[in-house]
Structure formats: C-alpha cells, structure tokens
C-alpha positions as CSV (number, residue, x, y, z in Angstrom):
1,X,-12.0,-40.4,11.4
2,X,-9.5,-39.9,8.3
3,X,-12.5,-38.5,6.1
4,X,-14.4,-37.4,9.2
5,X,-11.5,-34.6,9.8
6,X,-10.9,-34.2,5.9
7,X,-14.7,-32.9,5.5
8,X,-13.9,-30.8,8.2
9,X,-11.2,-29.2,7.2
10,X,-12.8,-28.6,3.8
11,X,-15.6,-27.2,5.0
12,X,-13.4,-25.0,7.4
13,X,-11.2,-23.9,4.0
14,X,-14.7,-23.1,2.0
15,X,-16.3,-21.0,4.6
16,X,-13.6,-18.8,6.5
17,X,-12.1,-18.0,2.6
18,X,-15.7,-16.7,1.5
19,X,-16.8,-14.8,4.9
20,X,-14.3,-11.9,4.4
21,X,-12.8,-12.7,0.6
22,X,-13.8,-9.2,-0.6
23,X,-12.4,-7.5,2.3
24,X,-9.2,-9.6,1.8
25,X,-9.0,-9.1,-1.8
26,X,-9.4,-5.2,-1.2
27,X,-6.6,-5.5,1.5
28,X,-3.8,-7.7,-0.7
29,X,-4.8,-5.0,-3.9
30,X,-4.4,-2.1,-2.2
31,X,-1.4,-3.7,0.0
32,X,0.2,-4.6,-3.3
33,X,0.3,-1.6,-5.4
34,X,1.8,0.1,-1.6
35,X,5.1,-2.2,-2.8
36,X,5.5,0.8,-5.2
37,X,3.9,3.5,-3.1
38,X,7.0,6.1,-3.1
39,X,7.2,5.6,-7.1
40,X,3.4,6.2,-7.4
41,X,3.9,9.4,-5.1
42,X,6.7,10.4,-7.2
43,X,4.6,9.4,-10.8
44,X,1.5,11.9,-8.9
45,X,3.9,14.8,-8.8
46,X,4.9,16.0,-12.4
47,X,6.7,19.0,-11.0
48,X,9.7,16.7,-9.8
49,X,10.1,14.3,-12.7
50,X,12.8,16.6,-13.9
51,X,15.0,16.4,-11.1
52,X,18.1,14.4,-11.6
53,X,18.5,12.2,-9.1
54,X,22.7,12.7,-8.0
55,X,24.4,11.7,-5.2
56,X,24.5,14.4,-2.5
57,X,26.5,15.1,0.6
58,X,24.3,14.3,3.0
59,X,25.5,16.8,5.7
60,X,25.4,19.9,2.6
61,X,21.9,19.2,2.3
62,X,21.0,19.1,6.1
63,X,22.7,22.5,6.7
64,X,20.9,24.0,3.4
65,X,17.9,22.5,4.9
66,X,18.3,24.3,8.4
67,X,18.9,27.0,6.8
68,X,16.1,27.4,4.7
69,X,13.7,26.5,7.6
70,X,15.6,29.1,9.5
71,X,14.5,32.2,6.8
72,X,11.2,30.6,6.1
73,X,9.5,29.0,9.1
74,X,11.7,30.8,12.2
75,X,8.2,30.9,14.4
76,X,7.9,26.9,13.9
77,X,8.1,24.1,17.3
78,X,9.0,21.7,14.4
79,X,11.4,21.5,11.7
80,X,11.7,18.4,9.3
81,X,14.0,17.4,7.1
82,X,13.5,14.6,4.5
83,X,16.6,13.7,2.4
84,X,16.8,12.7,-1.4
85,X,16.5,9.0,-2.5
86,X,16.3,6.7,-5.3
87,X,12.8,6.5,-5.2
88,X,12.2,10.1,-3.6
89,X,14.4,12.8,-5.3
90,X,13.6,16.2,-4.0
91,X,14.5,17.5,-0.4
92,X,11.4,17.7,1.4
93,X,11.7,20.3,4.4
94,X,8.1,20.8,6.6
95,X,7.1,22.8,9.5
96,X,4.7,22.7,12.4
97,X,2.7,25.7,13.7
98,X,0.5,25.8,16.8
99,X,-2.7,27.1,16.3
100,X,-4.0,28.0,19.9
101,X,-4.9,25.5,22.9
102,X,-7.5,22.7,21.8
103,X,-6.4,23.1,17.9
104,X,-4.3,20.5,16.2
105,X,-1.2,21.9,14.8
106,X,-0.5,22.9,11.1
107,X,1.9,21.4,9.4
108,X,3.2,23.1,5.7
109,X,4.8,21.1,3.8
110,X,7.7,22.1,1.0
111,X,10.0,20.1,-1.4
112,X,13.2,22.0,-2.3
113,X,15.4,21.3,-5.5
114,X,18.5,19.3,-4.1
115,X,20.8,20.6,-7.3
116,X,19.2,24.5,-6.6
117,X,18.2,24.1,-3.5
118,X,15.5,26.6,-4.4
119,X,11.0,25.6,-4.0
120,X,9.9,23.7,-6.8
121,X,7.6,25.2,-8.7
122,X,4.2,23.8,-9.8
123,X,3.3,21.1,-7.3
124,X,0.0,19.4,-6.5
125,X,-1.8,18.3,-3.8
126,X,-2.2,14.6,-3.3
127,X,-1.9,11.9,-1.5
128,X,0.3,9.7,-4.1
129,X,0.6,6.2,-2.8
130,X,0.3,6.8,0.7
131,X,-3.4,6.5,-0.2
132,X,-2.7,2.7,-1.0
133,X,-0.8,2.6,2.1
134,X,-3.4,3.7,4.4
135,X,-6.2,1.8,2.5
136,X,-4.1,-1.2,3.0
137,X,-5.5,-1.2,6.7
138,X,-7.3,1.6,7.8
139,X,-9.9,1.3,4.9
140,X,-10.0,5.1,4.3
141,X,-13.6,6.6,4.9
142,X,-13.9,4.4,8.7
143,X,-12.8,4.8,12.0
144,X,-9.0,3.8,12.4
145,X,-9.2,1.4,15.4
146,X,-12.4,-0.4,14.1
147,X,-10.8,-0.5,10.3
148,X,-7.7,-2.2,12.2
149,X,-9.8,-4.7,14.0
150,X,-11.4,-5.8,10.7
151,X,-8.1,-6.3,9.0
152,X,-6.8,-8.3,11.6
153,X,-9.5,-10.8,11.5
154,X,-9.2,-10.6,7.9
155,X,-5.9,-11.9,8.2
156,X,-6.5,-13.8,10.8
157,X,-9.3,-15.4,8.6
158,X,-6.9,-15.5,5.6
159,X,-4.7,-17.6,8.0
160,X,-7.0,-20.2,8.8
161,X,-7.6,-21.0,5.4
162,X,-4.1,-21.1,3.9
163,X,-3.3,-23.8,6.9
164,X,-6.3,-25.9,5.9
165,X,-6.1,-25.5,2.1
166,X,-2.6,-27.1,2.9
167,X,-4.1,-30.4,5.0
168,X,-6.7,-30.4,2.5
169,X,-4.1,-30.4,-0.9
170,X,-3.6,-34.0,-1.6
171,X,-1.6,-33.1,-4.8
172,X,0.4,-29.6,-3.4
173,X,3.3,-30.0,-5.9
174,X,1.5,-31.5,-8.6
175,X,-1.0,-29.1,-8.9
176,X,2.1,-26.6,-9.5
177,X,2.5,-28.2,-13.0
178,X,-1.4,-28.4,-13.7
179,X,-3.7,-25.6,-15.3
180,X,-7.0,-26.7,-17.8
181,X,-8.0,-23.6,-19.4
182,X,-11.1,-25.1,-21.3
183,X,-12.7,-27.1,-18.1
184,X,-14.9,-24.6,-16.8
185,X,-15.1,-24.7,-12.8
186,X,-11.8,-27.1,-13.2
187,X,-10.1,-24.1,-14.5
188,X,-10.6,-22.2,-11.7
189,X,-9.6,-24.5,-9.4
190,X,-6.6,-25.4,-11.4
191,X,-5.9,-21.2,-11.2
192,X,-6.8,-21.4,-7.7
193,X,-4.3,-24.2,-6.5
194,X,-1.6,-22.6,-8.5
195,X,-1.9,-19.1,-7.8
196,X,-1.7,-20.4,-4.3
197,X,0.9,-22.9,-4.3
198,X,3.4,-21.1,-6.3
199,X,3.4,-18.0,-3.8
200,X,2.5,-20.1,-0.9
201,X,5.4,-19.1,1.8
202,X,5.1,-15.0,0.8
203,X,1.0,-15.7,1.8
204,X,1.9,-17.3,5.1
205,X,4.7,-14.6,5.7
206,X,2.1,-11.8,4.4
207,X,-0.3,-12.6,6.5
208,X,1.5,-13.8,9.9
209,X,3.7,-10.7,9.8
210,X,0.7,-8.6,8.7
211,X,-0.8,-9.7,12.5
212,X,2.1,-9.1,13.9
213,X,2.5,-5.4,12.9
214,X,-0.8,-5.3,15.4
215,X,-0.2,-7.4,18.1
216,X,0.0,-4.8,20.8
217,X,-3.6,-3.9,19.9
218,X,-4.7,-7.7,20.1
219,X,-2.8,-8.5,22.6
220,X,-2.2,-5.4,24.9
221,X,-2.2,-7.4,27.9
222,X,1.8,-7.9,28.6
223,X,2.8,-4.4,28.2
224,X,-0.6,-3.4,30.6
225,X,1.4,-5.8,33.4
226,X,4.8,-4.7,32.9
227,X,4.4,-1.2,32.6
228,X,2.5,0.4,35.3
229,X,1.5,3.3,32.4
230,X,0.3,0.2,30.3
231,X,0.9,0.6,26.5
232,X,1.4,4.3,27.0
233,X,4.7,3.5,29.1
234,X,5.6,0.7,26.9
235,X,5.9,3.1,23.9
236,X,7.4,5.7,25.7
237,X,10.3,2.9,26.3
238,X,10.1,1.7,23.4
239,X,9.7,4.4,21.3
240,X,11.5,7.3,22.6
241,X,12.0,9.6,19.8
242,X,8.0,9.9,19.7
243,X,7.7,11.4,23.2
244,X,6.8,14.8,23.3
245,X,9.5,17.3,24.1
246,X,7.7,20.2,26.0
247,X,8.7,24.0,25.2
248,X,10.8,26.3,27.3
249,X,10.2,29.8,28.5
250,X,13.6,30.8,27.2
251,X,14.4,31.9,24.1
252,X,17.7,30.9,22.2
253,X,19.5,32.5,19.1
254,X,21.2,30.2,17.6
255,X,20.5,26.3,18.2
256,X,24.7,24.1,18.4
257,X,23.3,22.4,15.6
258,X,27.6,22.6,14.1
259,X,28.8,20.7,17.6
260,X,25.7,17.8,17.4
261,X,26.6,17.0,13.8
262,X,30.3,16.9,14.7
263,X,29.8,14.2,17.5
264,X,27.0,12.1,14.8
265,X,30.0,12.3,12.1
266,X,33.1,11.6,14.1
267,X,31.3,8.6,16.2
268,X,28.5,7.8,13.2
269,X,30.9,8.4,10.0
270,X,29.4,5.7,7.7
271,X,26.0,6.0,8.6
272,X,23.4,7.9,5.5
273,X,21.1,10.0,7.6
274,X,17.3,9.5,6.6
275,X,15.4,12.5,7.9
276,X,16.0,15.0,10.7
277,X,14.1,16.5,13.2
278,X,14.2,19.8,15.2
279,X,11.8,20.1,18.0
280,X,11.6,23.8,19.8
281,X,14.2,25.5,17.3
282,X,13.6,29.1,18.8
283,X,13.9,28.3,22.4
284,X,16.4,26.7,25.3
285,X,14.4,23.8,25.0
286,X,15.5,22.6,21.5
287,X,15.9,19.0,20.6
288,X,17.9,17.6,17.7
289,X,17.0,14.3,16.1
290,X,18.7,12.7,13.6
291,X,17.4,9.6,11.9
292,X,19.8,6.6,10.6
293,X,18.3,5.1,6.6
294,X,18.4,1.1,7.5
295,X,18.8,1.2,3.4
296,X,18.5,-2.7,2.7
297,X,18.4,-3.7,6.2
298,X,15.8,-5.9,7.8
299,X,14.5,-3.9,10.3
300,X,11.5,-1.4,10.3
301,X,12.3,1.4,12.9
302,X,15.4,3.7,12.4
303,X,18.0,4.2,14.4
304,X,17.8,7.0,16.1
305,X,20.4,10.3,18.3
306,X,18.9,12.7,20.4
307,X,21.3,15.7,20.9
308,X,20.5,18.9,22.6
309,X,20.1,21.9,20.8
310,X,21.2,24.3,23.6
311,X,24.3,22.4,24.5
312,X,25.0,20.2,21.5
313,X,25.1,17.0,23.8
314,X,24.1,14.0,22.8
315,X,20.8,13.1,24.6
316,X,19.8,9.6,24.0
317,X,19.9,7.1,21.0
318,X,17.7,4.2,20.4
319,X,18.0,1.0,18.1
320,X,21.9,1.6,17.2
321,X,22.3,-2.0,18.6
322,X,19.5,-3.5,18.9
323,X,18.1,-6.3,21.1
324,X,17.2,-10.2,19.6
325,X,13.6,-9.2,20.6
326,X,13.5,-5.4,18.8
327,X,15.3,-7.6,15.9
328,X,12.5,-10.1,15.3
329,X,10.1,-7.6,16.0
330,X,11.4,-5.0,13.7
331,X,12.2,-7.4,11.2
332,X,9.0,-9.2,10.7
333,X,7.3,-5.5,10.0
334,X,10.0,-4.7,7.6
335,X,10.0,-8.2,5.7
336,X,6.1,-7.6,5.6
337,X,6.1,-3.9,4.4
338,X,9.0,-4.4,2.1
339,X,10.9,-1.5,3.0
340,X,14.0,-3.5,3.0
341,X,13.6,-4.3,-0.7
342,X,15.7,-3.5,-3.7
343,X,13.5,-2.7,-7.4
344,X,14.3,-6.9,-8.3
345,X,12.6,-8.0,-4.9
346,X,10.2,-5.1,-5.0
347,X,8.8,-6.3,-8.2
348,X,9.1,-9.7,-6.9
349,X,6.8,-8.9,-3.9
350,X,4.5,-7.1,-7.0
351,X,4.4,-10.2,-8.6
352,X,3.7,-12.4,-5.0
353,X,0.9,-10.4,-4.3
354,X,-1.0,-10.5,-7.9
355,X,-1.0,-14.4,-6.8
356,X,-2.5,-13.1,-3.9
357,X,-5.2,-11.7,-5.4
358,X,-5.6,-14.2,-8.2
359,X,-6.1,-16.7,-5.1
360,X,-8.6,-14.8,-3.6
361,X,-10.4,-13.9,-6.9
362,X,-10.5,-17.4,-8.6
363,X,-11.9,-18.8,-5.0
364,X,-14.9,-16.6,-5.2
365,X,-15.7,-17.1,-8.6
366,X,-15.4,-20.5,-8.1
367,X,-17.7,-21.4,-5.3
368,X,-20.7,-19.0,-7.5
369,X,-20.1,-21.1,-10.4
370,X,-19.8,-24.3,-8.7
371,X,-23.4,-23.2,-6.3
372,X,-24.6,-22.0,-10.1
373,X,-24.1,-25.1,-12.1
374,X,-25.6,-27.0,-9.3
375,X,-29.2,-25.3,-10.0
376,X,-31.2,-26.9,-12.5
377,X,-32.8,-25.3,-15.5
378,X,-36.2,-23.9,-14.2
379,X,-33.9,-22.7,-10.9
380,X,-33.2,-19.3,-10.2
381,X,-30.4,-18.2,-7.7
382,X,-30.6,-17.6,-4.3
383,X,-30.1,-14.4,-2.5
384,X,-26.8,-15.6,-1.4
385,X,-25.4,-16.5,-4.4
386,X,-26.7,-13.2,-6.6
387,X,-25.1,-11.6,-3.3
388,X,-22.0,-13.8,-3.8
389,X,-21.7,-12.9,-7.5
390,X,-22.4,-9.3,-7.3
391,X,-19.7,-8.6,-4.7
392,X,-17.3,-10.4,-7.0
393,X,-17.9,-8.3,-10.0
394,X,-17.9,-4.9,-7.6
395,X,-14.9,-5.9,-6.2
396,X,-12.6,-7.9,-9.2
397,X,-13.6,-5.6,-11.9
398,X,-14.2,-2.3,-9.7
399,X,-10.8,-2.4,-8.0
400,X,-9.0,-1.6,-11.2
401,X,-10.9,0.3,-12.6
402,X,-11.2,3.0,-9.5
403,X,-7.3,2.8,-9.4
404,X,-7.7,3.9,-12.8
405,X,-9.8,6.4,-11.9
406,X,-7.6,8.0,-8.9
407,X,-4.7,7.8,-11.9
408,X,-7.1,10.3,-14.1
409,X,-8.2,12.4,-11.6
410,X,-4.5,13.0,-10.8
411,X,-4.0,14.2,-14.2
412,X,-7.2,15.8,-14.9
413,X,-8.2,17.6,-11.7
414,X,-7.0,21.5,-11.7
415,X,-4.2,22.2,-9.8
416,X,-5.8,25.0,-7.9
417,X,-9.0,23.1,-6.6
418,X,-9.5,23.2,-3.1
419,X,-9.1,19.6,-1.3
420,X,-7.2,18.4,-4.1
421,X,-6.0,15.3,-2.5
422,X,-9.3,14.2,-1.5
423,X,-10.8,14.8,-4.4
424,X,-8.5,12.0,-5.8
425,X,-9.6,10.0,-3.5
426,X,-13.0,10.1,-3.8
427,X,-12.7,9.9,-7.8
428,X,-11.2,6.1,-6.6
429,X,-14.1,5.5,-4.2
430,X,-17.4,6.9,-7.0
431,X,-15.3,4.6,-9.6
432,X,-16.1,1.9,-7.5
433,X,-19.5,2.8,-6.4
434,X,-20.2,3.6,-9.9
435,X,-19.2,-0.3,-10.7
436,X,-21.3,-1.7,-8.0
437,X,-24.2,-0.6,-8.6
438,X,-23.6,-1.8,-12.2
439,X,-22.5,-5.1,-11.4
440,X,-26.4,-5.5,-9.2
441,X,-28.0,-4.8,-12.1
442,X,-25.5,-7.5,-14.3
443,X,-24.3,-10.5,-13.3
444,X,-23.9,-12.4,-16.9
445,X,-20.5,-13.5,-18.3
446,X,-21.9,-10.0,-20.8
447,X,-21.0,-7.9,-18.0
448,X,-17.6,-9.7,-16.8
449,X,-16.4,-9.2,-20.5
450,X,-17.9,-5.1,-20.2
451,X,-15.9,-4.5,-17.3
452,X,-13.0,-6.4,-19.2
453,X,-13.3,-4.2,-22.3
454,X,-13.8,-0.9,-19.9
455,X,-10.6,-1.8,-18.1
456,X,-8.6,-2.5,-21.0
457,X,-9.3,0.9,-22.3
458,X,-8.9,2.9,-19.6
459,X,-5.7,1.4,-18.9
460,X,-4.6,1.8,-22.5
461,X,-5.4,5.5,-22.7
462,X,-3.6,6.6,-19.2
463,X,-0.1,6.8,-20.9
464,X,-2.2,8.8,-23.6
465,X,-3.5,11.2,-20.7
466,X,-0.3,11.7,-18.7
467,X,1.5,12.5,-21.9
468,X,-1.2,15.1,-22.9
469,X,-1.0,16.6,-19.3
470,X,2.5,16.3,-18.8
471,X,5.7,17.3,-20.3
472,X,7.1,13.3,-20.6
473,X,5.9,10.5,-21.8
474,X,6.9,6.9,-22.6
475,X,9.5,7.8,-25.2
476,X,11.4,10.9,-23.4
477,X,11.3,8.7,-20.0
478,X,13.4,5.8,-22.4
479,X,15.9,8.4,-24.1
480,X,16.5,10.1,-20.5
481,X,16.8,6.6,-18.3
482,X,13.8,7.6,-16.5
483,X,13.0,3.9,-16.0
484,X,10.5,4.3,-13.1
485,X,8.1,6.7,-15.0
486,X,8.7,4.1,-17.9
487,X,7.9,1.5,-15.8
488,X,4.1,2.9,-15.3
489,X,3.4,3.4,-18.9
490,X,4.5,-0.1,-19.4
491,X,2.8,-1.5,-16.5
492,X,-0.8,0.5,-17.5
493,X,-0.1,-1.0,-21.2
494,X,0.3,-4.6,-19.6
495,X,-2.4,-3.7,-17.0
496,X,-4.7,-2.8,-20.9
497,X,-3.1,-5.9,-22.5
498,X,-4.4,-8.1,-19.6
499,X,-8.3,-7.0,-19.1
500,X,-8.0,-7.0,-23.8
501,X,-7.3,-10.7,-23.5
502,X,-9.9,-11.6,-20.7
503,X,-12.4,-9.9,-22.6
504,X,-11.7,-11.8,-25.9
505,X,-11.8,-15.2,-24.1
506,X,-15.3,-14.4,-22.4
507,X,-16.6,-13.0,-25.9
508,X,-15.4,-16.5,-27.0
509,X,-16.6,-18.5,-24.3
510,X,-20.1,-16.9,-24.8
511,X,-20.3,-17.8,-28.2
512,X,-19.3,-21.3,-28.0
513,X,-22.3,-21.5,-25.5
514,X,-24.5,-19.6,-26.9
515,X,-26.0,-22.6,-29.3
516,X,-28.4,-25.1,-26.8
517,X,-30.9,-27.6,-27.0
518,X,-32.5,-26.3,-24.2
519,X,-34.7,-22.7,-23.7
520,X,-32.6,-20.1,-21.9
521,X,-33.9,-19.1,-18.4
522,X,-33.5,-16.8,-16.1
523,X,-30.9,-18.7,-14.2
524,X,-29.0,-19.4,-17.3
525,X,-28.9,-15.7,-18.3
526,X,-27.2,-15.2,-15.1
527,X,-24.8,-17.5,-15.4
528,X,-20.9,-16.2,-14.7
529,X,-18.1,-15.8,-16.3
C-alpha cells in the first residue's frame, strides 16, 4: 500500500508539473519581474529620472494638484491625484472626459514636477511594468475572464504538485545541502530539489494566495446567496469607493474641498494620503475621495473617506478599522503581491521567485532528458518529447530574451510614434515568436548554448543602449545616489554574466561529448542541453 500510494503520488507530481509548466513558468517570470514593476515604470520614463525625490507636504501638493486640474481639465467628471513616492517621484494628476452615450470615457493622463509643480517635459508612452503586472494573469493578447481561469488552474496545478513533491521527498533537508554539477539528469534533479526546497514556504504562500486573489470568481456562490444583487451587491458593500456616483443637474462654483481636508487632518493627522479622487467637480453632485497609503502594512485595499464636495461632510469611510475577515482577506493579497514590502524583502521576493522559475525550468528539462536518454541509438523522439523540448527552449530561452526586447524597444522606438505603448509590447511578444519558431527548427545542446550566447549579449549591451539614449548611465546614477536606476544596469550586467556562463558550460559539455565510439544519429543530434 506504502509503495502502491508512493507511485501514485509520483506519478501525480510528474504529470500535473508538466501539463501547464510553460504556462506556469510564463506566470512566476512575468509575476517576478512585477516585484519591481513601479521601478521598471520609472526606468521606462527618462523624462523623470531627474527629479529629486524630497519629502513633500502632502496637503501642499493636493491643493497644487486641485488647482492645476482646476485651470487645465475644469470640463472633467473625474479628477485624480497621485502623490510622490520612493519608488514613484513625480505628481501624477489625470482627468476623465465623457465622450457621448455608448462611448467609453477618455482619460489624459499628466505627471507634474513636485519641486516646480510645472508638466514635465519629454515623456513617453508606455506601459512600464504594469505590462508585467497584467501579463502576470491576464496573459495580454486573450480575453480577461478566460486568461484568469487559466491562471487559476495553473496555480491550482502548481499546488498539487508542490503538496506531492513534499510526500514524495524522502530526503527534504538533505537535498538542501546536495547539488552534482557533472551528473547529467542527476544535476537537474539535484537543481530541481533545491531550487524547490530552499524557497519552499514563499511557493506555497505564492500560489495559495495567488488563488485567493480569485476566489470570488471560483467560488461566486456565497456572495450570489447572501446578497440578493449577487457579486454585484457584494462589491458594492464591499467596495464602496468603486460605486458610481451619478451627475447632478446643478452646477457649482467652487467644490468645500478647504472644510473636507480640515475634518481628514484634524480627525486623520498622522495618516500620508495616497491618491485622491474628485468625482463631478463642476456640479452639486461632487464627491471627494481621499485615499489612506497602508505604506508597509499588510493589507491590500486602502483605507478610504468619502466627503461631499457641495457641503464638505464627510460621507462614508471604509477599511479605517477593519474587520478579522477584510484582514485575512486583504492581507493574503498584499503578502502575495508584495505591496507591503520594503527594497530588502522586495529583493528577497526577486530572489524567491527566480527559485521559482528555476523549479519549474530544471523540471521540464529534466523529464526530456530523462524520456531522451531512455531511447536507444537507432531511436528517434516522439512527437511528445520534440513537443516537450521545443516548448522548453521557446519558453526558458525566449522569456528573456523578449524582456530584453521590450527594454530596447523602450529606448529605441521614437517618441512620437503612434501606439507607442503597444508597440513595446508587441516588440516583447515577436522576440518571442521570433525564438520559437527557432527553437522548432533546433533542439541540440548547439541551440541552448545560441540562445545562451544571444542572451548574454543582449543583456550586456542594454546599459550600452540606455546610456546612448539617455542622459544617465551607470556611473552618473553612482555619483548622484540614484541607486534604483543603478540597480538595472547592474541587474542587466548580472542578467549578461548569467546566460555568459551557461553558454561556456554547454560549449564545454559538448566537447567533452563530442568524442564516441558509436555513429551519431538523429536522436543523438537532438539531444538537450
């Protein structure tokens, strides 16, 4: 029975990790790099690098905010107000336009100098990380709810087998101490087991909490019976700064925005505001909403003041205490997204999530190479293994490379080109493609130790390119403290250093095979790395 359930359990591990590895291995790289996403939106926007990042009173900004909205966008049902950050420096002030019944609305979106308070000049359009973000789970190019599904049963999948590679693990804390570089498919097991085991509670928390930030779409049914409105009421109740504040005949000159900040300052004194909102600003109807920053806080959603715009009146406030439920809730989201992270446990999460994706990589490669060495000498591969084996290469070696890619097209792409943003996006997305359909044609340790050697110098050149198309570069970003544009040249030189050294050890590795007693066939010139 012992070995009965054993076999099972292996069997379970083998097959639910290969089903949807690619699609997993896409989800933890792209959820990785989103640890960093406001520093890579920051790194994608030259024209702000120059701001100094001081320490501003919060309420001086708000007011020059307001009153830049006020001259530039006085026709607007929305003003928003984004305020300065570490890792976002600017004031960012936007405004929403209707454009007619039927037509979504048009937002325009500005960034403001905090120190001038005038429009910075020169920016770009693009998505920065949020690209990353959004990748993470709604796979770009694919409809939302059906990209959603498919990352929950990724997860779900990647659940099943982290709680059977643990029943199956005989030696879980030796294996920690264990790696043999020179012992072929032994190596990547040994990479496997410790690339798993030495990040093995941030993969359970990753995934469990990554299901979790879904439940209500797998598991709609106990909002649908306690709210007569279904999951429509349950987020009206429980998120009530999203409802939508409907317009007012009546006009109105001058919105009490002086009284409502009053009453947040006297009652709210310590709390740093992250963003505020004004719904209706030219008429009786107007809403103010002010947003609390949870800074290091576990907890996801803001708190959150309504006041009334006509009468200055506080409204309604959500999540200034909140319930054990909204607690666990909230907290579970923000432990998986990381917002409540400081740059030490940001890095940290990083580094969790490269094990991640070393985990992932080295259990693909390992079951081709295991299925591979298994064929004998006159054997070619089967459809499902050249599939197998393609797919890794696309998605190992292609990954990088297209990040690389959206990194170039950043710098490269004119400023003025229409779609801009997308246009970084889909340089990411032909990378890729481009490294598919080279890895179907080449499936040989040769083309593992190409893509090493392309990766390696693409990364090596990037800081080359962003100091050639910008006015910084690794040096300045030292002698100014600029540490988190530092941090990219050093992390695309470490990124180079990485893909330098895998390529030397597969150029090695083919030549210590290369000599053989036996003829080389076509099996054997497919052979991975």
């Amino acid at each position: 029975m012992k070995e009965s359930f054993f076999r099972s359990m292996t069997w379970l591990h083998t097959w639910v990790g290969l089903l949807l590895c690619w699609l997993l291995f896409l989800i933890f790289f792209a959820g990785t790099i989103s640890f960093f996403r406001h520093e890579i939106s920051l790194w994608n926007q030259p024209a702000v690098h120059s701001i100094e990042n001081n320490k501003y009173q919060q309420q001086t900004l708000i007011e020059s905010g307001l009153g830049y909205l006020r001259e530039a966008a006085p026709d607007a049902n929305r003003w928003w107000i984004g305020l300065p950050s570490d890792r976002q420096p600017e004031l960012q002030v936007s405004h929403r336009h209707s454009q007619g019944e039927g037509k979504r609305d048009k937002w325009i979106d500005e960034r403001l100098d905090p120190n001038t308070l005038t429009q910075i000049d020169g920016l770009i359009d693009t998505k920065g990380g949020n690209f990353f973000y959004r990748l993470h789970f709604d796979l770009h190019y694919m409809d939302r709810k059906l990209a959603r599904w498919l990352v929950c049963f990724a997860s779900l999948f990647m659940l099943i087998a982290l709680i059977s590679g643990i029943v199956i693990h005989k030696r879980i804390f030796k294996d920690l101490f264990q790696f043999r570089p020179q012992k072929g498919v032994r190596a990547w097991l040994d990479a496997h087991n410790l690339s798993s085991v030495l990040a093995l509670p941030f993969h359970l928390m990753i995934t469990y909490t990554g299901l979790v930030t879904l439940i209500f779409m797998l598991f709609p049914n106990p909002a649908e019976t306690l709210y007569d409105e279904g999951l429509k009421g349950f987020r009206a109740d429980f998120y009530p700064e999203r409802q939508r504040i409907e317009a007012s005949p009546d006009r109105l000159s001058e919105p009490a925005f002086d009284k409502a900040f009053a009453h947040f300052n006297q009652n709210w004194p310590e709390q740093k505001i992250k963003r505020v909102i004004v719904d209706h600003p030219d008429n009786a109807a107007v809403s103010i909403k002010i947003y609390g920053d949870n800074g290091t806080l576990i907890r996801d959603e803001y708190p959150f003041w309504q006041y009334s715009g006509a009468t200055g009146d506080l409204v309604k406030t959500a999540r200034i205490d909140p319930s054990n439920a909204e607690m666990l809730y909230g907290g579970m989201i923000a432990v998986h997204s990381g917002r409540l992270a400081h740059p030490g446990l940001r890095w940290l999460y990083f580094i969790c999530g490269i094990a991640g994706c070393i985990m992932i990589a080295s259990g693909c490669i390992m079951w081709a190479k295991r299925i591979r060495e298994r064929l004998k000498p006159t054997q070619s591969g089967s459809i499902g293994l050249k599939l197998v084996e393609t797919l890794n290469i696309a998605t190992i070696m292609g990954l990088p490379l297209a990040t690389a890619g959206f990194f170039y097209a950043n710098r490269l792409l004119p400023p003025e080109i229409t779609a801009r943003a997308d246009k970084e996006v889909l340089a990411f997305f032909v990378t890729w493609l481009i490294t598919a359909l080279a890895s179907i044609a080449f499936r040989s340790t040769r083309a593992w130790q190409m893509f090493a050697y392309t990766n390696a110098l693409v990364w090596i050149l990037l800081p080359v390119c962003n100091a050639l198309t910008t006015s910084g570069n690794l040096v300045t970003y030292i002698q100014e403290g600029q540490w988190i544009l530092a941090s990219f040249d050093f992390a695309f030189l470490a990124t180079a250093l990485v893909f330098y050294f895998q390529g030397n050890k597969l150029a090695s590795k083919a030549t210590h095979q290369a000599p053989t007693k036996r003829p080389r066939t076509r099996a054997a010139t497919e052979q991975e790395a």
